[in-house]
VEXDREN-2710 file (C-alpha; in Angstrom, 1 decimal):
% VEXDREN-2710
k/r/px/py/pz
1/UNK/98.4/18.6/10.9
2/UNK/96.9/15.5/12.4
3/UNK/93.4/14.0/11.6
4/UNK/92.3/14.9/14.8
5/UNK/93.3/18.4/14.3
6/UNK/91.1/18.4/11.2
7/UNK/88.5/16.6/12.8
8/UNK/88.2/19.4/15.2
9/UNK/88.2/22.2/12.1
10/UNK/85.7/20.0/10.5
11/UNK/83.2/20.5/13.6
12/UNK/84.0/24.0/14.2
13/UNK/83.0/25.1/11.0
14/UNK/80.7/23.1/9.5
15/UNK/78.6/21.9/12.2
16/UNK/77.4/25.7/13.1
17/UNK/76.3/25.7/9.5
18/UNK/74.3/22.4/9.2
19/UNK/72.3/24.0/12.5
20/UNK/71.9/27.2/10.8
21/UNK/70.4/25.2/7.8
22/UNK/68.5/23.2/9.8
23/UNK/66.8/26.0/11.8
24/UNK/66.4/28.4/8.9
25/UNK/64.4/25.0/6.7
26/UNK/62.4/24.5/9.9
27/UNK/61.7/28.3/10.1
28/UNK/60.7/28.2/6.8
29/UNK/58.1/25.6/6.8
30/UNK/56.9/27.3/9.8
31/UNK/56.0/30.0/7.4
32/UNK/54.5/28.3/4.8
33/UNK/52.5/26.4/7.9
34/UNK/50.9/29.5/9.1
35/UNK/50.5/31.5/5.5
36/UNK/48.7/28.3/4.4
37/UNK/46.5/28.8/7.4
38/UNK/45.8/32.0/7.1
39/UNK/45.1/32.0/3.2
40/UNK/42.9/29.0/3.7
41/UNK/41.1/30.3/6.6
42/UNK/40.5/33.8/4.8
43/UNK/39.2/31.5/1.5
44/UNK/37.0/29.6/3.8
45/UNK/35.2/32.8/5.4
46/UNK/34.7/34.6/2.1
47/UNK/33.1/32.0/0.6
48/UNK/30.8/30.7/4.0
49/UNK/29.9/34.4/3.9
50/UNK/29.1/34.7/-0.1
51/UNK/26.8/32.0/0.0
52/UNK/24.4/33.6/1.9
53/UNK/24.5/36.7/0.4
54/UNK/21.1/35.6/-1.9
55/UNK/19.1/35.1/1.8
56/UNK/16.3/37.6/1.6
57/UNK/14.3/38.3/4.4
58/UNK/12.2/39.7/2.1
59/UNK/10.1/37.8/-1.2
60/UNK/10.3/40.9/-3.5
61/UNK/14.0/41.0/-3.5
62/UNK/14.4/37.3/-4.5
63/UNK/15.9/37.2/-8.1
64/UNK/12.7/37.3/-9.9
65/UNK/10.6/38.5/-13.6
66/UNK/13.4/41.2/-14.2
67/UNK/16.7/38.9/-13.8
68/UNK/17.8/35.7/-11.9
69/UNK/20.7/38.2/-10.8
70/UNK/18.9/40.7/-8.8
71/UNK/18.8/39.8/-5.3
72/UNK/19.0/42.4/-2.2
73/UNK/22.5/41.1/-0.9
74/UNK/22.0/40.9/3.2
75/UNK/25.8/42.2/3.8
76/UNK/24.7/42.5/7.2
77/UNK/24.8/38.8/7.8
78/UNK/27.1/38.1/4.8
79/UNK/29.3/39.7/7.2
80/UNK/28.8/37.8/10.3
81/UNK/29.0/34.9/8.4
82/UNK/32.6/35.8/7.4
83/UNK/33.8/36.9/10.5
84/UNK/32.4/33.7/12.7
85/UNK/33.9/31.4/9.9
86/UNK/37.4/33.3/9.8
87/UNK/37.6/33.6/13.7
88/UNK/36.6/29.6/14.2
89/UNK/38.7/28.4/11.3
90/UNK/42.0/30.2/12.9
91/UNK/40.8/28.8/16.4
92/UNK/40.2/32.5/18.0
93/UNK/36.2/32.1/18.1
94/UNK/36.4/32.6/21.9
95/UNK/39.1/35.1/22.2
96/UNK/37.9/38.8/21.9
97/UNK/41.8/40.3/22.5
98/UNK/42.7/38.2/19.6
99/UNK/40.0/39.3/17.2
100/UNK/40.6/42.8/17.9
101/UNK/44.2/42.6/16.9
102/UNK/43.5/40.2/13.5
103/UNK/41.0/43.2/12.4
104/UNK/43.7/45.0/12.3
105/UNK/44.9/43.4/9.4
106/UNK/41.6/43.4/7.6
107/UNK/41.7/46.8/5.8
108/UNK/38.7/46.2/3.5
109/UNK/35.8/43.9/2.7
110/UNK/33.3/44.9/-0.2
111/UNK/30.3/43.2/-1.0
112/UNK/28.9/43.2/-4.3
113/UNK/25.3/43.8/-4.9
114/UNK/23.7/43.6/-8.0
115/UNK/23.4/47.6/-8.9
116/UNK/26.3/48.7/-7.3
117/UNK/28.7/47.5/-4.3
118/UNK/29.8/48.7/-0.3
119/UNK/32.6/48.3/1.3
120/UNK/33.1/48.1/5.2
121/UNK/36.7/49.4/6.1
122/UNK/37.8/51.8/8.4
123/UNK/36.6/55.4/9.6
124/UNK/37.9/57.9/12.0
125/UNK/36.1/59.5/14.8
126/UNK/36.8/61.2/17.6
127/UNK/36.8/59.1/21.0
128/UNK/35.8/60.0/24.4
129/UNK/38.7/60.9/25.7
130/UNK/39.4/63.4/22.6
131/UNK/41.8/61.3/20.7
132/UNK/41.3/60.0/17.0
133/UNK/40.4/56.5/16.7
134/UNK/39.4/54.2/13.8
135/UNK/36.3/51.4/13.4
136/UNK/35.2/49.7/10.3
137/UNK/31.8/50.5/9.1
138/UNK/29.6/49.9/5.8
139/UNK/29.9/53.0/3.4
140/UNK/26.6/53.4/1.5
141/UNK/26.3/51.6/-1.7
142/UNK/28.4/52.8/-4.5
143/UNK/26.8/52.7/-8.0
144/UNK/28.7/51.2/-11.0
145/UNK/28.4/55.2/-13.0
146/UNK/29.7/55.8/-16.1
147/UNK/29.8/59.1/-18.1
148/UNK/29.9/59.8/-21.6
149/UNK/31.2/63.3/-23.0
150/UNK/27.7/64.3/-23.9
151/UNK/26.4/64.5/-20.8
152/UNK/24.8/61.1/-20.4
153/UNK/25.1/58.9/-17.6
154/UNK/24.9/55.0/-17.3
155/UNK/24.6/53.1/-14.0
156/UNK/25.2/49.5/-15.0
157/UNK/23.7/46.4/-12.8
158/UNK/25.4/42.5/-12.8
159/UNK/24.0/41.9/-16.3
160/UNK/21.8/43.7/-19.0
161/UNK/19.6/46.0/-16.8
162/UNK/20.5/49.5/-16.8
163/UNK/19.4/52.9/-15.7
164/UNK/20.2/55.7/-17.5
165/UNK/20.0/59.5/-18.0
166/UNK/19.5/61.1/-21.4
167/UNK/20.9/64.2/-21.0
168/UNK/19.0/64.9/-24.4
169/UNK/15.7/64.3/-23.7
170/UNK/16.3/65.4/-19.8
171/UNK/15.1/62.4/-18.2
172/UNK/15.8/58.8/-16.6
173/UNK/15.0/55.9/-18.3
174/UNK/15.6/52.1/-17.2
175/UNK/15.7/48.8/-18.5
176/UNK/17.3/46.4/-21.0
177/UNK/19.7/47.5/-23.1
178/UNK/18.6/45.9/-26.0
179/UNK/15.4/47.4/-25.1
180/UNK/16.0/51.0/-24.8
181/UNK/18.7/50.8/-27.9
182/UNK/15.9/52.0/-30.4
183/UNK/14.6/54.5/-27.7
184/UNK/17.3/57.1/-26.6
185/UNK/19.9/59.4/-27.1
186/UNK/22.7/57.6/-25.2
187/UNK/25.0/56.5/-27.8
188/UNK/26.5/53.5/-25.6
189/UNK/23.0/51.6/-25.3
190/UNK/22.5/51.4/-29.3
191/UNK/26.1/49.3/-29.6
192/UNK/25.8/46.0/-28.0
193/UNK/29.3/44.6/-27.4
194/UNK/31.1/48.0/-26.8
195/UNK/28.1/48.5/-23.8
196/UNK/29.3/45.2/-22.4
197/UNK/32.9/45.8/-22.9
198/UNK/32.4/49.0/-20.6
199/UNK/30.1/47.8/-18.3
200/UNK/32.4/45.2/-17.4
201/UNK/35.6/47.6/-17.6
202/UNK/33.7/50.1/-15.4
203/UNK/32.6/47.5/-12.4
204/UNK/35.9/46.7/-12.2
205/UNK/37.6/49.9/-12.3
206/UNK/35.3/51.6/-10.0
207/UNK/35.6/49.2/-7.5
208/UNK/39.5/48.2/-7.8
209/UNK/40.0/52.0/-7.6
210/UNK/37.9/52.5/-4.5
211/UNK/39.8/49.6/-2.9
212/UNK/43.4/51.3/-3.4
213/UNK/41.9/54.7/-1.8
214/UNK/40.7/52.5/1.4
215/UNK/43.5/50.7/2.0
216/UNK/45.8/53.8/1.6
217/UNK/43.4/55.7/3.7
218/UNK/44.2/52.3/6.1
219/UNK/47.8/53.1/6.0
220/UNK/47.0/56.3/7.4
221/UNK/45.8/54.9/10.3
222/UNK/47.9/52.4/10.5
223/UNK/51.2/54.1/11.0
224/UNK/49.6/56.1/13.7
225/UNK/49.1/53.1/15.9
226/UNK/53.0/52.3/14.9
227/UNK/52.8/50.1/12.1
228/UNK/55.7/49.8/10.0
229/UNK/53.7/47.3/7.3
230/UNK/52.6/49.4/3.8
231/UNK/49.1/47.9/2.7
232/UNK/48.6/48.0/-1.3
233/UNK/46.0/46.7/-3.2
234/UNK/47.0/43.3/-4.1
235/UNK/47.5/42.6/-8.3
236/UNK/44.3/40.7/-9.2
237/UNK/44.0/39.2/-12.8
238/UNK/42.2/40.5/-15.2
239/UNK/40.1/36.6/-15.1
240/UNK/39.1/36.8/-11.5
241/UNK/37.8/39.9/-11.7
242/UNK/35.6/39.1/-14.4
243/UNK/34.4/36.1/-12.3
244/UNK/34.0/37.9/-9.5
245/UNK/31.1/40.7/-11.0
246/UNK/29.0/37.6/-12.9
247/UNK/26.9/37.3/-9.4
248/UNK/26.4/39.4/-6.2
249/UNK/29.6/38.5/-4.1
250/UNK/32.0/39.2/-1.4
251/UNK/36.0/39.9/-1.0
252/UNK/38.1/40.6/1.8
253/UNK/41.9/41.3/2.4
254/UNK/44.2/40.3/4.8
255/UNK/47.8/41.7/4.7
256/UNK/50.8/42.8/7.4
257/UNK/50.9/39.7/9.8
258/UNK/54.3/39.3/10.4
259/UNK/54.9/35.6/9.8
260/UNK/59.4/34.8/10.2
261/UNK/61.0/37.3/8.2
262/UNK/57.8/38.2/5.8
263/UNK/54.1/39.3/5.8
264/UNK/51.2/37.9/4.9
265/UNK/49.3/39.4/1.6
266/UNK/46.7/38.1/0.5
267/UNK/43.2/38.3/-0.7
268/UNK/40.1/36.1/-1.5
269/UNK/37.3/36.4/-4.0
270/UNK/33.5/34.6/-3.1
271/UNK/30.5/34.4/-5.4
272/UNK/26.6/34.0/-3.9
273/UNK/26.5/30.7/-5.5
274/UNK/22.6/31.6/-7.1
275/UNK/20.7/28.8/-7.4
276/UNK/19.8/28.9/-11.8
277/UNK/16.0/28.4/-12.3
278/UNK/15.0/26.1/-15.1
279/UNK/15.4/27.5/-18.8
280/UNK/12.1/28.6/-20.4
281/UNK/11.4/26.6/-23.7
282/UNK/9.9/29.2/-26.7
283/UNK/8.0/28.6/-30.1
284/UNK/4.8/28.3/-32.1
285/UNK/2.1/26.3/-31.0
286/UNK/1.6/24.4/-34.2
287/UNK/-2.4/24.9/-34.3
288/UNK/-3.0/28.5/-33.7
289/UNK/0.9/29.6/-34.8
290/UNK/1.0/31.6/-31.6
291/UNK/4.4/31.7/-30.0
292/UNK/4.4/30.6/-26.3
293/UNK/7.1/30.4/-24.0
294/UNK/6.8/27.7/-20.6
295/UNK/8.7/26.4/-18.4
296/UNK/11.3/23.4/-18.6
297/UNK/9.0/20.5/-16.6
298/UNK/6.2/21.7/-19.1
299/UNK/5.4/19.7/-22.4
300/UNK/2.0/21.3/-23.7
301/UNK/3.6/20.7/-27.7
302/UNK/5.0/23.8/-28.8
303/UNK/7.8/23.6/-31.6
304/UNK/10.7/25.1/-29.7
305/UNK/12.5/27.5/-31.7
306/UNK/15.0/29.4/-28.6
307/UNK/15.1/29.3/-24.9
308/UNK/15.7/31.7/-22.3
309/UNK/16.6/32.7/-18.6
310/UNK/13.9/35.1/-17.5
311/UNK/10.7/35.5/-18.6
312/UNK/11.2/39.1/-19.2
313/UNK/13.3/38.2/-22.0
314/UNK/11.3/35.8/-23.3
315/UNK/8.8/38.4/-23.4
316/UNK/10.6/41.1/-25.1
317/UNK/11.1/38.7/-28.0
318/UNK/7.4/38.3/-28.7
319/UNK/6.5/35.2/-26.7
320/UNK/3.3/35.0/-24.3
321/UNK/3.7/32.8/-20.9
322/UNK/1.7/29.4/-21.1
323/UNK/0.5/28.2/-18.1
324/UNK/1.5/24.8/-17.1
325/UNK/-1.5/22.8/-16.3
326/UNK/-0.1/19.7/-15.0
END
């Protein structure tokens, strides 16, 4: 066979191959181009719309005497927030068609107050003409409940405040645990680290179990608008969900864009960013012996023995406030 003859074989073989390569790389970083965009874009709106979640149109639900994590989270604008940042970050702020598609893909976000948590997916009704048809609304808020085999129910908050009902004594009772550990029936709020170790677990499991039943109730709907795409609860670590219930918060999913020869699956986490207030400084006030507790731009002389957070605390371990004069 001549060199030319191979030259030919050479091209007829090969060269189809370095093309395919070359298209399949370029496809490729396509992908990764518009994942990337989407992922970041989805980061972006979660936390734009987290970080107003401690706006309060009203003074009594800023975080206040009973704990610096009690705020009234506006989900209403936490949620406009999100959607406006998402929408201008993939360049679709101006195009309704396109917005209506992508919320397609959106099968749940939950916002999470400081008792308890919503979460605005979809709902079916009945439209005009008859026919069954989906939107996503707010469910009410869902409290963070446990139950012991007793009778006696816990509903946990963000940190240390609880509410709870003695099935003993036949009433509700709220406060601190630490508080109400001398006071009650309810076995759970006498034991310290096992009442954090399940108030964590059950945040977490209440609403990671919620989630799964929304987005499967979102397949449902899904595949009868044609969609071939199964939507699961992403795996979350065990670590971001414990940073995601330390402050009121928001998280939002985004799966089943068809991007090459794959989806998109992904998810995104956003705390309310609260602003700490200064730490309160607690002792004896070395010529009467009584112990004061005041605030961290306050000097007044007092042999600091502790600080706190919250003056409630501060209270319940025998301190009085002192007024800060200056």
């Amino acid at each position: 066979m001549k060199i030319t003859d191979f030259s030919i074989v050479f091209v007829l073989i090969f060269v189809p191959a370095f093309l395919l390569s070359g298209f399949y790389d370029k496809d490729q970083q396509t992908v990764r181009f518009l994942e990337l965009k989407y992922v970041t874009a989805l980061r972006t709106a979660v936390q734009d719309g987290a970080s107003v979640l401690n706006r309060n149109e009203k003074q009594e639900f800023e975080a206040g005497y009973g704990s610096e994590k009690f705020f009234r989270a506006d989900k209403e604008e936490a949620l406009a927030v999100f959607y406006k940042s998402l929408y201008a970050n993939l360049g679709i702020e101006d195009d309704l068609p396109a917005q209506a598609a992508l919320d397609h893909y959106i099968p749940a976000v939950a916002v999470i107050d400081y008792d308890g948590y919503y979460v605005y997916a979809d709902e079916e009704y009945t439209g005009e003409d008859g026919s069954p048809r989906a939107r996503h609304v707010w469910s009410p808020k869902k409290p963070f409940a446990y139950g012991d085999e007793n009778g006696n129910l816990v509903r946990f908050t963000l940190d240390n405040e609880v509410e709870a009902y003695d099935f003993t004594a036949g009433q509700w009772i709220r406060g601190l645990q630490r508080e109400l550990a001398a006071s009650t029936n309810v076995p759970l709020l006498a034991r310290p680290e096992l009442f954090e170790q399940v108030r964590r677990t059950t945040i977490v499991q209440t609403i990671q179990n919620d989630l799964a039943n929304v987005i499967n109730r979102h397949n449902e709907f899904a595949a009868k608008n044609g969609a071939s795409y199964l939507f699961t609860l992403p795996s979350i670590s065990g670590e971001e969900w414990n940073n995601s219930i330390r402050d009121i918060g928001m998280m939002a999913f985004i799966q089943g864009i068809p991007v090459g020869h794959d989806y998109i699956n992904n998810y995104a986490l956003g705390g309310g960013r609260l602003v700490k207030r200064p730490n309160l400084f607690a002792g004896s006030d070395p010529a009467t012996g009584i112990r004061y507790f005041e605030r961290g731009s306050c000097r007044s002389g007092l042999v600091y023995e502790e600080t706190f957070t919250d003056a409630k605390e501060a209270s319940a371990n025998g301190y009085f406030e002192r007024s800060c004069y200056r």
